[in-house]
ZASEKE-964696 format. One record per residue (C-alpha): residue in one letter; z, y, x. Coordinates in steps of 0.5 Angstrom, whole numbers, padded with zeros to 4 digits, always signed. Last residue first. Example, Ala and Ser with C-alpha at 12.3 -4.5 7.8 and 13.67 -1.06 7.14 Angstrom:
<recs>
s+0014-0002+0027
a+0016-0009+0025
</recs>
This chain:
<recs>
x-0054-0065-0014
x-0058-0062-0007
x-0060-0057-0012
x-0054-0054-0014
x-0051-0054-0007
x-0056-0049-0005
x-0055-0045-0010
x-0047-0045-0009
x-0049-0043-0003
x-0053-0038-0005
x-0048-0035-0010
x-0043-0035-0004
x-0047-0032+0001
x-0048-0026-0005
x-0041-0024-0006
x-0041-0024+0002
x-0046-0019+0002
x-0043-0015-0004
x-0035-0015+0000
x-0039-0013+0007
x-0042-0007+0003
x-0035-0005-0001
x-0032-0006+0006
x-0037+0000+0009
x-0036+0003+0003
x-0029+0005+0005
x-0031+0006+0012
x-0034+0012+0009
x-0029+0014+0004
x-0024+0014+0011
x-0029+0018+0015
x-0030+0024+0009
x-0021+0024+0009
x-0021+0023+0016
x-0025+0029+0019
x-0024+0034+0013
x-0017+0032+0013
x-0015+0034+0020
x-0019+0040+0021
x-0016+0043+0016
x-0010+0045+0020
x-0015+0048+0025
x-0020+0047+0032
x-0015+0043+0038
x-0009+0044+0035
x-0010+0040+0028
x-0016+0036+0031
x-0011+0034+0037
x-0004+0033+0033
x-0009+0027+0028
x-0013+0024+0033
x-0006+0023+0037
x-0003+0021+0031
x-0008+0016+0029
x-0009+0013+0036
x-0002+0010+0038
x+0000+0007+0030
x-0008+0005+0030
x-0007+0001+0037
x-0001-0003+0033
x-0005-0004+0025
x-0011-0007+0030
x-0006-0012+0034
x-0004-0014+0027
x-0011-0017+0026
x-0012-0018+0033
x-0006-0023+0033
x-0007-0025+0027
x-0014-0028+0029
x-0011-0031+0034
x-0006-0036+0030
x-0011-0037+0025
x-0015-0041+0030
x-0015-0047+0028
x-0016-0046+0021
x-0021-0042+0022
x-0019-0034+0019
x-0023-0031+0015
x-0017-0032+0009
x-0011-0030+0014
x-0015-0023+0014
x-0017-0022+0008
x-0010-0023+0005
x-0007-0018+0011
x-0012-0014+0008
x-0012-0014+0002
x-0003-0014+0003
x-0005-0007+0007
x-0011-0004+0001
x-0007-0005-0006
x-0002-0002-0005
x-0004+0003+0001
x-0009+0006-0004
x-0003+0008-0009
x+0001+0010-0004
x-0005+0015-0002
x-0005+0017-0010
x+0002+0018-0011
x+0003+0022-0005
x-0003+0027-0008
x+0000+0028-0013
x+0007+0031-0009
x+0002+0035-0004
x-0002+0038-0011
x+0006+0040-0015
x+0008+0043-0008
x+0003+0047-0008
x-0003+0049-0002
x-0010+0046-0006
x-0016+0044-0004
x-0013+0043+0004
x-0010+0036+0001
x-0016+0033-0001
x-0017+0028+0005
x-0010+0026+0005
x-0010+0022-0002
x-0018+0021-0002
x-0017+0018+0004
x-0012+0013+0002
x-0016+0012-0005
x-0022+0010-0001
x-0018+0006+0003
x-0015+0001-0003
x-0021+0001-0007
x-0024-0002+0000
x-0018-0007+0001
x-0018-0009-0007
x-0026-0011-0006
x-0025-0014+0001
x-0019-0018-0002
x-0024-0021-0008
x-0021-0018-0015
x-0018-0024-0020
x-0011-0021-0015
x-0012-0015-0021
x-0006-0015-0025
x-0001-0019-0020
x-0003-0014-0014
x-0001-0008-0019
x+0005-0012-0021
x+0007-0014-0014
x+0007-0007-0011
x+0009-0003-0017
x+0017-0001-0016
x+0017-0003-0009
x+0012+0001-0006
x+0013+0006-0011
x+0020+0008-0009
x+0018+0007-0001
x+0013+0013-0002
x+0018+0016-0007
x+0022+0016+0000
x+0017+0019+0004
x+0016+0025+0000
x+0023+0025+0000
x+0024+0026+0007
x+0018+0032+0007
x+0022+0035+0002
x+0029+0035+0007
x+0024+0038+0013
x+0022+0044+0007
x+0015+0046+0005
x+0011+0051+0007
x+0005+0048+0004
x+0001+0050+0011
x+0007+0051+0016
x+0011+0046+0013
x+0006+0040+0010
x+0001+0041+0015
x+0007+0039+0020
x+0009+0033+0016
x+0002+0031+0015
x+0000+0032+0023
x+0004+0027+0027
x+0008+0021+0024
x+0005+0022+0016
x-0003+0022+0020
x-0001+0014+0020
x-0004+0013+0013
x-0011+0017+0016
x-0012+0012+0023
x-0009+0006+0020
x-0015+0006+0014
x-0019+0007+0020
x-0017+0001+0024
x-0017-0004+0018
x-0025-0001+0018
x-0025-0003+0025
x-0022-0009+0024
x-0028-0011+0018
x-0033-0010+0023
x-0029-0014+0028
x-0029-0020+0023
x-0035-0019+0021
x-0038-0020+0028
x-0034-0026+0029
x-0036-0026+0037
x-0029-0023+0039
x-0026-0026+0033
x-0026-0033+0036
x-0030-0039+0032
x-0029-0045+0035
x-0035-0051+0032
x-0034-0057+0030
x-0027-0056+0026
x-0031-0049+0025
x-0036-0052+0019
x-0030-0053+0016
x-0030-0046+0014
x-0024-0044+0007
x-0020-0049+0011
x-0016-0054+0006
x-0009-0053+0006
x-0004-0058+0010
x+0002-0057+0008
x+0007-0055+0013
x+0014-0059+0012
x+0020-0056+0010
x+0027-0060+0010
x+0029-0055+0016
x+0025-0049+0014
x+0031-0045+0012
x+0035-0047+0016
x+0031-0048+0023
x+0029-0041+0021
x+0036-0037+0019
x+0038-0037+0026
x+0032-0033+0029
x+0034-0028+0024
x+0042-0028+0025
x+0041-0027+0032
x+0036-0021+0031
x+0040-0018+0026
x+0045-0018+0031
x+0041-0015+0036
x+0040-0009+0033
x+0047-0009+0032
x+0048-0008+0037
x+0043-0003+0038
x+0046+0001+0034
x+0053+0000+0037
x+0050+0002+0043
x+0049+0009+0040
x+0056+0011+0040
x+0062+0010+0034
x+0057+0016+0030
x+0052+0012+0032
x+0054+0006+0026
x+0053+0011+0020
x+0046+0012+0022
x+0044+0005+0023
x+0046+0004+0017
x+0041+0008+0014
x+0037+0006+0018
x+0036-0001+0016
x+0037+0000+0009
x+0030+0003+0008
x+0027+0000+0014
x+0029-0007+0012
x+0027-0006+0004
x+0020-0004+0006
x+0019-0010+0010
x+0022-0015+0005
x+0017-0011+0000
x+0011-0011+0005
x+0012-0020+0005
x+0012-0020-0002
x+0005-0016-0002
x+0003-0022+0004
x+0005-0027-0002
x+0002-0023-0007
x-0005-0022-0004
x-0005-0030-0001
x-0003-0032-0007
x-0011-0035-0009
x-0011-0038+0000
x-0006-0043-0002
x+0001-0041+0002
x+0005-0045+0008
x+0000-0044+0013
x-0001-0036+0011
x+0006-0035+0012
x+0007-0038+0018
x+0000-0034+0021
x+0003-0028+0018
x+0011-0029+0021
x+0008-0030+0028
x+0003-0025+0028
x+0008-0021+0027
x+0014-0024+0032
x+0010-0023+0039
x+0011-0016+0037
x+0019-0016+0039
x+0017-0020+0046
x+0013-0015+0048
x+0015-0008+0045
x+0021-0011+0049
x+0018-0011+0056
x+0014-0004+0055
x+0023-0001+0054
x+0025-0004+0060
x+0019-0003+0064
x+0021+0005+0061
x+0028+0004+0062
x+0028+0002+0069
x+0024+0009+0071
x+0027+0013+0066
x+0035+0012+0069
x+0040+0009+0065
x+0040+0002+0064
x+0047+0000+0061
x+0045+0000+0053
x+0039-0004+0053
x+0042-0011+0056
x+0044-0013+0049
x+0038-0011+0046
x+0034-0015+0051
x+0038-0021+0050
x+0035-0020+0042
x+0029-0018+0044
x+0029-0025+0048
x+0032-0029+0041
x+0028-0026+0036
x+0021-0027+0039
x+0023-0034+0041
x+0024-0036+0034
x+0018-0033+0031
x+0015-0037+0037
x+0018-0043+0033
x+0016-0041+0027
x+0009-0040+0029
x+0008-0047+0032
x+0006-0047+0039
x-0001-0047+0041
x-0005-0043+0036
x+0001-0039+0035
x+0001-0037+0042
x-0006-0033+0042
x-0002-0030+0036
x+0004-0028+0040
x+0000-0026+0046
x-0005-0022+0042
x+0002-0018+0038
x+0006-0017+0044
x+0001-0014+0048
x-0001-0009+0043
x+0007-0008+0043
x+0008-0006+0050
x+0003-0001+0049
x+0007+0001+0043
x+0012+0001+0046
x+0010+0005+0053
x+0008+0011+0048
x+0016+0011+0046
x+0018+0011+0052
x+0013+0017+0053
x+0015+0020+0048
x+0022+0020+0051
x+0020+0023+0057
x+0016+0029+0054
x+0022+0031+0050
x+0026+0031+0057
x+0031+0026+0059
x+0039+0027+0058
x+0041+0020+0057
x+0046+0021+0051
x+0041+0027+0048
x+0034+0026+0049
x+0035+0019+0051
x+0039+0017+0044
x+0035+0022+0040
x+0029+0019+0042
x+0030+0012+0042
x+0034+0013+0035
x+0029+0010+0030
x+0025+0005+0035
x+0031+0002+0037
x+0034+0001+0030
x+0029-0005+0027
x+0037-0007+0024
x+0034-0009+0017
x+0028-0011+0019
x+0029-0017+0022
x+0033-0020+0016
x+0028-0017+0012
x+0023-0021+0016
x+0027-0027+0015
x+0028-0027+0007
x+0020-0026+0007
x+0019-0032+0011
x+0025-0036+0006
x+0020-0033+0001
x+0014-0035+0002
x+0017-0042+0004
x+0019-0043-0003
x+0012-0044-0006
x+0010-0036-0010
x+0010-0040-0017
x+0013-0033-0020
x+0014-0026-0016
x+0008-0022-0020
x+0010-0026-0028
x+0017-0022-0027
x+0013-0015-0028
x+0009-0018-0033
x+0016-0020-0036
x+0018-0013-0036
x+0012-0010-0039
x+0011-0015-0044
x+0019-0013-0046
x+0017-0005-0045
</recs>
């Protein structure tokens, strides 16, 4: 229990302090994301939309924040993340001021598509700062430290925010804004007497010549295959929990505490499991990652217990331990160092256009031609993609070996 315990330890020790003053911010912003969480019942039920309507506000966010993230990234490479990070948070938080005193559904959805702007500008920020600040072999757990401070957020947030709407709905948001105000604020706190280092570029060739991820076309495989990962995890917004009722016949409440116990391993294990296998390349971990995603979902019509669906979190949260903090790691990696900033614009843009399409896919296949449609299509697609980055990961593993070949025989 004691070596346990101090491998446990082990996983949080030698990240630099910026990672974890990042961190600490995005935990700050995190915890009051509310608007999100109580768009649906505030304008369904103080406002008086349609269910349709309101979908559709939370469809213009999404759009709005596939924006946000490309922009956010483009302006990262021309102005200095942290500072972007601070715009971000100071504009969503004078628009969460104001969120409270629009009214009509056309308003409110230019409104709402602004907000998903300027709120997303914040992401590519945040990764783009913490891969400058960090060594490129801590990569794996700096990110997975990052995913902790966002778990964290989004498990106390709501919570919170759920007390707060008791007194109305406009005390969320308000408080929504306040986190923001207390993030931007924390910045050129904690970042005063930090300076970023500077990190020798994995290519620097790039110095000469500008890569741009529309013509990388490794990068745009592996986004496509980051792509597929959020298309399948991204089923337990849409088809999951309504396959988990009609088909398991299991309860809303047990649904919550599938999602709960999702949460409760990704902070209990994370950052050990990555410390014990960071000697494995972050196309490798993301690609095991995957397959066991896919797995996780795509086994789920063999068997309709709750003991097969209750296995079965373990494994695709498993999957997701090792593939989301990969591939974050792979993604900063890849990237120029002069262009960082747009290439995490598109690689968080991927993880956005993923949140749209995969419970779309999803309600469709389930509808359209059965339940178990969705995890046979998803389930054999995501094994696919998987070995797709295994392919990628040997090709790049054979580059390398020619490279140091060649520089073998140069000496």
């Amino acid at each position: 229990m004691r070596r346990l315990f101090r491998h446990y330890q082990s996983a949080f020790r030698g990240l630099p302090p910026a990672i974890w003053l990042l961190s600490c911010v995005m935990f700050i912003n995190r915890s009051g994301s509310l608007v999100l969480v109580f768009l649906s019942l505030y304008t369904t039920q103080k406002l008086g939309f349609t269910p349709i309507q309101a979908g559709s506000l939370l469809t213009l966010y999404g759009c709005g924040a596939i924006l946000g993230t490309l922009f956010g990234g483009w302006l990262c490479d021309r102005v200095s993340a942290l500072r972007v990070q601070m715009i971000s948070l100071i504009l969503s938080a004078s628009l969460l001021l104001f969120l409270e005193f629009i009214h009509s559904y056309h308003n409110l959805a230019l409104f709402i598509g602004l907000l998903g702007i300027v709120t997303e500008l914040f992401r590519p920020a945040n990764v783009a700062a913490l891969s400058s600040f960090c060594p490129v072999d801590l990569y794996p757990r700096a990110f997975g430290l990052n995913r902790l401070a966002i778990n964290f957020g989004t498990s106390i947030g709501p919570a919170i925010g759920g007390y707060m709407v008791q007194f109305g709905y406009a005390w969320a948001f308000r408080m929504d804004a306040l986190t923001c105000l207390l993030a931007a604020l924390a910045i050129p706190i904690f970042f005063r007497n930090l300076q970023t280092p500077s990190h020798s570029d994995n290519n620097p060739s790039e110095t000469v010549i500008k890569r741009v991820p529309w013509r990388d076309k490794p990068y745009l495989f592996f986004l496509a295959c980051y792509f597929a990962l959020g298309l399948v995890i991204f089923q337990f917004f849409a088809a999951y929990p309504i396959y988990l009722k009609e088909q398991v016949q299991l309860s809303a409440r047990t649904f919550g505490n599938f999602m709960a116990l999702n949460g409760l391993l990704i902070v209990a294990f994370e950052m050990a499991l990555i410390k014990k296998w960071e000697h494995l390349s972050s196309l490798k971990m993301m690609a095991f990652g995957l397959a066991l995603v896919a797995l996780g979902f795509g086994l789920l019509p063999l068997n309709r217990s709750f003991g097969w669906a209750l296995s079965l979190v373990f494994i695709w949260t498993l999957g997701e331990i090792f593939a989301a903090p990969a591939a974050a790691s792979f993604a900063a990696s890849h990237a120029p160092k002069k262009g960082r900033g747009l290439y995490m614009g598109w690689f968080t843009s991927t993880f956005s256009i993923s949140l749209l399409a995969g419970p779309a896919l999803g309600s469709y296949l389930y509808q359209r031609f059965s339940p178990d449609s969705v995890w046979y299509v998803l389930g054999p697609f995501g094994l696919l993609c998987s070995a797709g980055i295994f392919w990628m990961d040997r090709k790049n593993t054979r580059k390398k070996a020619a490279a140091a070949q060649n520089d073998k025989m140069v000496i």
